[in-house]
C-alpha positions in Angstrom: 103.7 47.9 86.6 99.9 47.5 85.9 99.4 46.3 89.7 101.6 49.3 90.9 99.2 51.8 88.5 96.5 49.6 89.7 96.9 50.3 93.7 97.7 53.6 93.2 94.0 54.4 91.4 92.7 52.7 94.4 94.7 55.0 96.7 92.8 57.9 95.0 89.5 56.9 94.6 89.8 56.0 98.8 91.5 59.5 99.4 88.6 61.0 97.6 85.5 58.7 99.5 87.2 59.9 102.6 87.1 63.6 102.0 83.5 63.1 100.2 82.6 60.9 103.5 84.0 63.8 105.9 82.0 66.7 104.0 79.2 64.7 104.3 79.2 63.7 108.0 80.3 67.4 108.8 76.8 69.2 107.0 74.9 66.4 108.3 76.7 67.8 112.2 76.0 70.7 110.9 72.1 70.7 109.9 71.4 68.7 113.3 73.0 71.6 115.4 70.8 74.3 113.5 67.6 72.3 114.2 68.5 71.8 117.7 68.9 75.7 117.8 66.2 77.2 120.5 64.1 79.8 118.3 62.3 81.9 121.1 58.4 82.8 119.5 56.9 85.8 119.9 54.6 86.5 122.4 52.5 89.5 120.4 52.3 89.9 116.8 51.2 93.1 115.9 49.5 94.7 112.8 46.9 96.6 111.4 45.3 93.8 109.1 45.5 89.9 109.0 44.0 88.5 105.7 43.3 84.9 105.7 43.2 83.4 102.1 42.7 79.8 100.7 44.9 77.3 98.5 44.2 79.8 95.6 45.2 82.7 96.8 41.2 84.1 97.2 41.0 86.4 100.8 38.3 84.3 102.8 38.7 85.8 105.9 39.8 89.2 107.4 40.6 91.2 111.0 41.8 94.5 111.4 41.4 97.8 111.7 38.8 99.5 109.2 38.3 103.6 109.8 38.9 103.3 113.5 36.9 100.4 114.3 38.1 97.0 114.9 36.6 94.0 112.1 36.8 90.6 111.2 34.8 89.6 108.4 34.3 85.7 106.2 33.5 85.6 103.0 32.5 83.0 100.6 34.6 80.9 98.5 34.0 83.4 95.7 36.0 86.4 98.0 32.9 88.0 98.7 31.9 89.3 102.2 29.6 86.9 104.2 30.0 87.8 107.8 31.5 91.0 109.7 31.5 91.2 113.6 32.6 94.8 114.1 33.1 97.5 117.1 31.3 101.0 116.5 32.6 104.4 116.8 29.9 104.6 120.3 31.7 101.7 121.9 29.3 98.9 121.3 29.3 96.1 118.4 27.6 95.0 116.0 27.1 91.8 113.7 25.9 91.9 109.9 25.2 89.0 107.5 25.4 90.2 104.0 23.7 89.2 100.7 25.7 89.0 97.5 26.5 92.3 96.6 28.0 92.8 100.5 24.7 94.6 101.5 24.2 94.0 105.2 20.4 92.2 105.4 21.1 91.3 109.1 22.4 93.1 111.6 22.2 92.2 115.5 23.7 94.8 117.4 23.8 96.4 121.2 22.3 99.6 121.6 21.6 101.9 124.5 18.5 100.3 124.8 19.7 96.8 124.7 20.0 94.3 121.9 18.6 95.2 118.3 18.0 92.7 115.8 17.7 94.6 112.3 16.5 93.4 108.9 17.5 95.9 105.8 15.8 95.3 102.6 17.3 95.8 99.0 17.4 99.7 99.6 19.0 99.5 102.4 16.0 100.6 104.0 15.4 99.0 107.5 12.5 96.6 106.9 11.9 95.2 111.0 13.2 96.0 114.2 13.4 94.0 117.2 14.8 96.3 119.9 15.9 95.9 123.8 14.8 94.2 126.9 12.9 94.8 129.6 10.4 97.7 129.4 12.1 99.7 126.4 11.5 96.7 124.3 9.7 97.5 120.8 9.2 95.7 117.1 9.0 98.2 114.3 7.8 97.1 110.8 8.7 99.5 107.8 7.5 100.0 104.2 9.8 99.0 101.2 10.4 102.9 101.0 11.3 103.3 105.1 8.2 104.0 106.2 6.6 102.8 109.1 4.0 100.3 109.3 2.9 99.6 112.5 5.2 99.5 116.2 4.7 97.9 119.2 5.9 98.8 122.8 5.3 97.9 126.1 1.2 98.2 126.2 1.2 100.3 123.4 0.6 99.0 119.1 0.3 101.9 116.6 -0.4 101.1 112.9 0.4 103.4 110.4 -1.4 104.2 107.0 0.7 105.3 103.8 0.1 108.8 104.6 1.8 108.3 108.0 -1.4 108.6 109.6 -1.9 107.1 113.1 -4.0 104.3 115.1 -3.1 104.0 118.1 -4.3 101.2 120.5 -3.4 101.5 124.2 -3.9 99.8 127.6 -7.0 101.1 129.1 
């Protein structure tokens, strides 16, 4: 009787391997066939903002769409703005470097005229100005409170006193 309880244990415990076995093999099927599933990508992804942010979470890059002009802008690992490369409302574009408050210092943009490299000082008061090409080209040099210090154009370089006063040089 022992080798008869014995056998019939066995019988169970096999029954059971076998229907474990089969459960196993069929989510095994099963998990390969979804993997093998064709997933078709998109082709466009569309929105109005992407926000690119590191392992902690901090936003360290950005591109979308900021008062109707399109931007992408860096910033340091701190989450503040480094670098924006943005279109303007007139159609052209326009890069800024930024200091640590996100004050653009730099700009280099396109403007009627032709390229315009721009530095702005703490007051946001343009400092220099390197603008276009060809015979429209100029450098302007400003005061700390905007005003101007001296400009130069093609054959002409005008320096001006605190009171706005003029001396002009020009090509005889």
């Amino acid at each position: 009787m022992d080798l008869q309880r014995r056998i019939e244990r066995l019988e169970r415990e096999n029954k059971r391997f076998k229907r474990l076995g089969t459960a196993a093999l069929l989510l095994v099927v099963i998990a390969v066939s979804m993997g093998q599933t064709p997933r078709e990508r998109p082709k466009t992804i569309k929105a109005q903002q992407f926000v690119i942010v590191d392992e902690k979470g901090t936003p360290r890059g950005q591109f979308g769409i900021e008062k109707g002009s399109a931007k992408l802008s860096l910033a340091h690992k701190n989450g503040k703005r480094t670098v924006e490369l943005r279109t303007l409302p007139n159609g052209r574009s326009a890069l800024h470097f930024l200091d640590t408050n996100g004050t653009p210092r730099v700009e280099l943009a396109i403007a009627k005229q032709g390229p315009v490299l721009n530095f702005i000082g703490e007051n946001s008061a343009l400092r220099a100005s390197l603008a276009g090409a060809g015979p429209d080209s100029r450098l302007d040099l400003y005061q700390q409170d905007g005003g101007k210090i001296f400009k130069v154009t093609t054959g002409d370089l005008v320096f001006f006193d605190a009171d706005g006063t003029t001396v002009e040089f020009s090509r005889p």
